[in-house]
BAPA-93507 format. One line per 5 residues: number of its first residue (from 1); for each residue x, y, z of C-alpha. Coordinates in steps of 0.5 Angstrom, whole numbers. Example, Ala and Ser with C-alpha at 12.3 -4.5 7.8 and 13.67 -1.06 7.14 Angstrom:
BEGIN
1> 25/-9/16; 27/-2/14
REM end
This chain:
BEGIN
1> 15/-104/-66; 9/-105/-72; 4/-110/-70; 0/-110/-75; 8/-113/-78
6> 10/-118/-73; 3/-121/-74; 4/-122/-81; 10/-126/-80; 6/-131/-76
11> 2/-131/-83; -5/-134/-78; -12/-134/-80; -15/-130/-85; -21/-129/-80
16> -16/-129/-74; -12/-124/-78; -17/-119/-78; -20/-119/-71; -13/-119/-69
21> -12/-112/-73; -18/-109/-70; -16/-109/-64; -10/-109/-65; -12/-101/-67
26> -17/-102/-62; -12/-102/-56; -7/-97/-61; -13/-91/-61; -13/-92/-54
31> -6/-92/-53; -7/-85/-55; -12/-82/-51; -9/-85/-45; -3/-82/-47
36> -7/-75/-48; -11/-76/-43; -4/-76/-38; -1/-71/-41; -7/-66/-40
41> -7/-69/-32; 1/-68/-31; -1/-60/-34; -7/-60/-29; -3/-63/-24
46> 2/-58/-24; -2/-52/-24; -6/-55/-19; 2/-55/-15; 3/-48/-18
51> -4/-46/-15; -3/-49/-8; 4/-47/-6; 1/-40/-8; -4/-40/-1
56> 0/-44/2; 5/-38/3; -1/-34/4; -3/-38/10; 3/-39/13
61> 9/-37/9; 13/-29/11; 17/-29/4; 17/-22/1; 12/-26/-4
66> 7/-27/1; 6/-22/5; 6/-14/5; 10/-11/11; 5/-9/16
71> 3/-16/15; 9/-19/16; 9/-14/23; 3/-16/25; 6/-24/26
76> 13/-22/28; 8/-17/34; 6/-24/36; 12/-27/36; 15/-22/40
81> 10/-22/45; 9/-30/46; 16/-29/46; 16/-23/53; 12/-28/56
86> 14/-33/57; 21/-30/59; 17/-26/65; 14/-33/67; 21/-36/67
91> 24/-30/71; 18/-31/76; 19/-36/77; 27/-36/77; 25/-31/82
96> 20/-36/87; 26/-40/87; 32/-37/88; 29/-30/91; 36/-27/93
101> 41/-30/89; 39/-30/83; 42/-25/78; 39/-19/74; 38/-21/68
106> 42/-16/62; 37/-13/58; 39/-10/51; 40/-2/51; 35/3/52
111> 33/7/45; 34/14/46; 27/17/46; 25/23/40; 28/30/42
116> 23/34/40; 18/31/45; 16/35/51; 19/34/57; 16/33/65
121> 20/34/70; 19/30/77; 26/31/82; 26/26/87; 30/28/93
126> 31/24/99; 28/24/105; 33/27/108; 40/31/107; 44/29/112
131> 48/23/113; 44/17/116; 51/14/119; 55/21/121; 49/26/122
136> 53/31/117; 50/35/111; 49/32/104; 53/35/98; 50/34/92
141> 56/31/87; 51/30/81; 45/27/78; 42/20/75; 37/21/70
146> 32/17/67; 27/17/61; 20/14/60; 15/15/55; 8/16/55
151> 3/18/52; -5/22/54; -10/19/50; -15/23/46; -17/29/51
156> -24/33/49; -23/40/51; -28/46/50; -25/53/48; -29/59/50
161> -29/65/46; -31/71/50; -32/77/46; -35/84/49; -40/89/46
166> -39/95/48; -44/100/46; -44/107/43; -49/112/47; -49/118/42
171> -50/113/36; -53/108/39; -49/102/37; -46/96/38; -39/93/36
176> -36/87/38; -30/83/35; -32/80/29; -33/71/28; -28/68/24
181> -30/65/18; -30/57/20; -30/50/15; -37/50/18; -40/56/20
186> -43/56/26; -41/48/28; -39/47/36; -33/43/34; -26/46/33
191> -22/45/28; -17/39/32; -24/36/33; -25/36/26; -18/33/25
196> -18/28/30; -24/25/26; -21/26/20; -15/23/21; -17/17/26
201> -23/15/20; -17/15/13; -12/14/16; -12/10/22; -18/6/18
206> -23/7/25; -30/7/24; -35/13/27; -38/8/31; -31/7/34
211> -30/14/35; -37/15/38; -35/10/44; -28/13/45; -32/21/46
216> -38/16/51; -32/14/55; -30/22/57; -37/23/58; -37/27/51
221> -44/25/47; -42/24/39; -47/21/35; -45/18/29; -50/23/25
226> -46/28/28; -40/26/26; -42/24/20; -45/31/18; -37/33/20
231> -34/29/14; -39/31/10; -38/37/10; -31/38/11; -30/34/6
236> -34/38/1; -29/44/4; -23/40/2; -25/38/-5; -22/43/-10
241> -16/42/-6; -17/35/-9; -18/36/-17; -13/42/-17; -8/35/-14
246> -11/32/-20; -9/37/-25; -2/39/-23; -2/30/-24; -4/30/-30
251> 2/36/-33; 6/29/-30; 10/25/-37; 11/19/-33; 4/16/-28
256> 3/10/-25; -3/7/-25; -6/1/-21; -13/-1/-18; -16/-5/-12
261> -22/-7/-10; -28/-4/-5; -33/-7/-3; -40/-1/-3; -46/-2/0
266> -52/-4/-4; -59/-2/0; -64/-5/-5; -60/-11/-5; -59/-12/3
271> -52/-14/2; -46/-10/-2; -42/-10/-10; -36/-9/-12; -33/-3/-13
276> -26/0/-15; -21/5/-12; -16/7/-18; -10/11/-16; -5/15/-21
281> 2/16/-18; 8/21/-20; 14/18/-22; 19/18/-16; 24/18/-22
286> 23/25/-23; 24/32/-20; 18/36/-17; 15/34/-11; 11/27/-12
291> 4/26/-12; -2/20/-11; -10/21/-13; -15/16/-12; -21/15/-16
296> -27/12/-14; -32/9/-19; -37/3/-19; -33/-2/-24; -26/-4/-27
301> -28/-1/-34; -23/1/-38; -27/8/-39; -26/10/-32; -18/10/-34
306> -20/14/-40; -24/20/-37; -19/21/-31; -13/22/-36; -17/24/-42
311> -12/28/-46; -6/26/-42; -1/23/-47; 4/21/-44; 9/14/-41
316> 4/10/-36; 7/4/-32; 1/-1/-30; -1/-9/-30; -3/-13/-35
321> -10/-11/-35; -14/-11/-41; -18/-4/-38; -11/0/-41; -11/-2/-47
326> -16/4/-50; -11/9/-48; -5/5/-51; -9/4/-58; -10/12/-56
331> -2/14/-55; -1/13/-49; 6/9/-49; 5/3/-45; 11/1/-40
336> 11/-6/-36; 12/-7/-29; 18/-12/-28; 15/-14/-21; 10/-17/-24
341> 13/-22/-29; 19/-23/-24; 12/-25/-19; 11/-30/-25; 17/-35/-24
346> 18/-33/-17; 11/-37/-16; 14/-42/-21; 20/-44/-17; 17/-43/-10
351> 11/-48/-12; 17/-53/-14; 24/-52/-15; 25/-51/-23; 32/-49/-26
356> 29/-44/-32; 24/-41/-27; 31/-40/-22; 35/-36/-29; 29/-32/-30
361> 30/-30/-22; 37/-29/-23; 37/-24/-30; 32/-21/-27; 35/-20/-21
366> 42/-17/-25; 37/-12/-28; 35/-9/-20; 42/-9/-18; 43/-5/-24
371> 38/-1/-21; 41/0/-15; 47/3/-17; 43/9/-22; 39/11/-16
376> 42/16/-13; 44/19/-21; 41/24/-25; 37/23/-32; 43/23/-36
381> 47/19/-32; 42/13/-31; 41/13/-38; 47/12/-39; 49/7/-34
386> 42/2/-36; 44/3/-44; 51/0/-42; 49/-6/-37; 41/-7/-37
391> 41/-6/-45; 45/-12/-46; 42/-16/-41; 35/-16/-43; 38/-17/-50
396> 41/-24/-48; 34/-25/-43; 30/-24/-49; 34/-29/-53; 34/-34/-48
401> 27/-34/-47; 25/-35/-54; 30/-41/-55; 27/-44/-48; 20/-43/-50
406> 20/-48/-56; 23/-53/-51; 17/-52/-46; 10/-55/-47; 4/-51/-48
411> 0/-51/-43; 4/-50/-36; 6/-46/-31; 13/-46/-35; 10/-43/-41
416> 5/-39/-38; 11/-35/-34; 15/-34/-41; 9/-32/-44; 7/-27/-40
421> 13/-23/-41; 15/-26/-48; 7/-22/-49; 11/-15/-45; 17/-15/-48
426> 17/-8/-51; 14/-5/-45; 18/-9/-40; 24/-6/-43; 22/0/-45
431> 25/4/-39; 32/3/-41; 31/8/-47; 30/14/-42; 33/14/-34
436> 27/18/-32; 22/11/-33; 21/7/-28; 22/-2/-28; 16/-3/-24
441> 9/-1/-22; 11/-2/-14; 12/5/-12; 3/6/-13; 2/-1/-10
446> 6/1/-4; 1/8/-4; -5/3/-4; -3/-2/0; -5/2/8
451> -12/2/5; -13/-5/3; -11/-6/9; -15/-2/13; -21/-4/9
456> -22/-10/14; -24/-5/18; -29/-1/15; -31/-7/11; -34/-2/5
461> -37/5/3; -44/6/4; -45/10/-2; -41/12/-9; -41/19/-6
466> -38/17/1; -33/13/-4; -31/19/-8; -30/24/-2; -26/18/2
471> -22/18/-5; -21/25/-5; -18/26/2; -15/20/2; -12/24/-4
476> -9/29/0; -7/26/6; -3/20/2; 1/26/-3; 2/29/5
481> 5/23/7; 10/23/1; 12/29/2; 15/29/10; 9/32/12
486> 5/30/18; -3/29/15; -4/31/21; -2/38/23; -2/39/15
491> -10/38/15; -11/43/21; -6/49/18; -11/47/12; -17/47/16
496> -16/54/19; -13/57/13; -18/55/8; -24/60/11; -21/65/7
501> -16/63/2; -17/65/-5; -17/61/-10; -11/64/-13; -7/62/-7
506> -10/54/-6; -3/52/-9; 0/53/-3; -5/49/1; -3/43/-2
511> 1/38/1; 7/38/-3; 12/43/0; 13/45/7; 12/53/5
516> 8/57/10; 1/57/9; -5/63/7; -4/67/13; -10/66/18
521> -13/73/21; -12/74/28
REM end
């Protein structure tokens, strides 16, 4: 409707007229504002939604989303246990009131317990082999035999080394068997005591403090400067196993690369700052045994990435983060992760139900299937099998998206989502070009993820250079662990052989194959 000609109709007063028409402009400019005013409050509001579904699945959701694994065990662990609980309480007092008639309950089957474990044997014969009715002897028909697990913790031991000396009259000398060279030369600890601290501080995340009280309660004094002194050195001892790790990373065509923060204290400050833990993968898509290095650096600067890879040219999976974009402008070829555009929609539609957020969800999906069929193939053939399905699929993605954008105001979580891979598009899709690249950077997030959340535990790193030692032997026990190897009998093998390995041997030391060690002198 035009006002300012439905008030000329009417053909009123010049005066009245005019005043009429100022507010009649007066209440159309207000009209305006107000009506940009409620859109910028809608868009608010629906990030404000998208933002508070997000932590409220945090707090309390257990999707795939929300939670990494071990986070969801730790809230299944106390379900199950509420669960145990309560039914021994009812069985209780089932129990109290029918103490006889009651029937046992059916349990589920027992586990069969690992064959490889050492077995004790306790026989239990009767108290007597004869009859108790007739008198006669027993005869033996058979055998009922049950299996219980148990475990002994840690158990502190003392190796005595006792060499003779024997001494010639007629030359008047003394010989004696000679003292292995040791990781630490002269130290009191074996090599299973220096295992024991690695193992139980990066891997199992426990404190020196922690490792102080478990010793106090055999009676065994383990000071933390002591144990300190331990992973200082061994870790020195351990550090060119750790750059030679990097160098056979860096002969890699294809890396994954991702970061997570870690908190470093800051003394002159009496409090801590941020610091970074990068990690670089291989691509679990190609041959060759994989491996993952950490590296600790004070900051999220690009530069960090830059010098780790230096000349490495090559196709590296990563994030958005702006750090990369120097090694891409420098001939790095960017590849996209999937997971985190998926991550986009996924947020989208769980914050509030949204059709175009839920197609997205669904093309995507296909494209994992898709995946899912390729894992087992070789190169060829999963190239093949992306250019003949995903190929099309991304196409008609891509057109989609640009056709429901134009509908989509700016400004929304909508639009931002679409954006986000509208932006990556050629690096989303650039894996269907060879079936060695891989979809997404999930395989480096799962190698970071233990020690984020271990980091509750040790709450932060006491120094840049304790940082860049607990990186290298992280390093060392991840690629263990990704390779089949057990971290720790691995780090003892290595800790016994290294005294007098050659540095033309060191490859065999590494974590990366189950070939025997360097010989350890007997």
């Amino acid at each position: 409707m035009n006002l300012q000609a439905e008030l000329a109709r009417f053909n009123p007063e010049p005066a009245l007229q005019e005043w009429m028409s100022g507010t009649i402009d007066q209440l159309l400019d207000k009209t305006r504002q107000d009506a940009a005013t409620i859109k910028a409050a809608n868009l608010k509001i629906q990030a404000l939604t998208l933002e508070l579904a997000h932590h409220r699945r945090i707090r309390f959701g257990c999707k795939s989303e929300a939670f990494s694994p071990e986070q969801r065990e730790l809230f299944q662990e106390g379900w199950n246990t509420d669960l145990a609980a309560i039914e021994a309480e009812a069985d209780q007092q089932t129990e109290a009131l029918e103490p006889q008639d009651r029937p046992k309950r059916q349990r589920a089957g027992r586990q069969t317990l690992p064959e490889h474990l050492p077995r004790i044997e306790h026989r239990h014969e009767p108290e007597s082999c004869t009859c108790g009715q007739c008198g006669k002897d027993l005869v033996k028909i058979g055998e009922d035999i049950s299996e219980q697990l148990d475990v002994e913790p840690a158990r502190f031991f003392v190796h005595r080394h006792i060499r003779p000396q024997y001494a010639c009259r007629a030359c008047e000398t003394v010989s004696a068997a000679p003292i292995p060279p040791a990781v630490i030369d002269g130290g009191m600890a074996a090599v299973g005591l220096y295992v024991w601290v690695i193992i139980s501080k990066y891997l199992d995340h426990l404190p020196l403090y922690r490792l102080e009280q478990i010793a106090a309660r055999d009676q065994v004094i383990l000071s933390r400067s002591t144990l300190a002194e331990w992973v200082g050195r061994v870790g020195v001892a351990l550090q060119p196993l750790a750059d030679r790790l990097a160098a056979l990373l860096l002969e890699r065509p294809v890396l994954h690369a991702d970061e997570t923060p870690v908190a470093q204290l800051d003394p002159g400050k009496g409090k801590t700052k941020r610091a970074y833990l990068w990690a670089y993968r291989s691509n679990a898509l190609e041959t060759g045994p994989p491996i993952v290095v950490f590296d600790y650096q004070t900051s999220r600067a690009g530069r960090h990435a830059q010098n780790f890879l230096s000349e490495w040219q090559g196709h590296l999976m990563v994030d958005d983060y702006s750090g990369y974009k120097a090694l891409f402008r420098a001939g790095v070829t960017e590849l996209g992760c999937l997971a985190h555009a998926r991550r986009k929609y996924f947020d989208l539609h769980a914050a509030q139900a949204n059709p175009i957020a839920l197609e997205a969800l669904e093309r995507i999906a296909a494209l994992y299937v898709i995946e899912d069929q390729g894992k087992d193939l070789d190169i060829a053939g999963r190239t093949q099998l992306r250019q003949a399905q995903a190929q099309p699929l991304l196409r008609s993605m891509h057109d989609w998206l640009l056709r429901t954008r134009v509908a989509v105001a700016n400004g929304g979580g909508t639009a931002k989502a679409i954006d986000y891979s509208l932006k990556r598009w050629v690096a989303l899709s650039r894996y269907v070009e060879d079936g060695r690249l891989p979809i997404d950077n999930n395989p480096v997030e799962n190698t970071i993820r233990p020690i984020a959340i271990g980091k509750k535990n040790w709450l932060f790193t006491g120094s840049e250079r304790a940082g860049k030692r607990a990186a290298a032997i992280q390093s060392l026990l991840a690629t263990a662990k990704l390779n089949g190897l057990d971290p720790s009998a691995w780090l003892r093998q290595t800790l016994e052989a290294l005294p007098t390995c050659l540095n033309s041997q060191i490859d065999s030391l590494l974590p990366l194959r189950a070939e025997p060690l360097c010989q350890v002198p007997s």
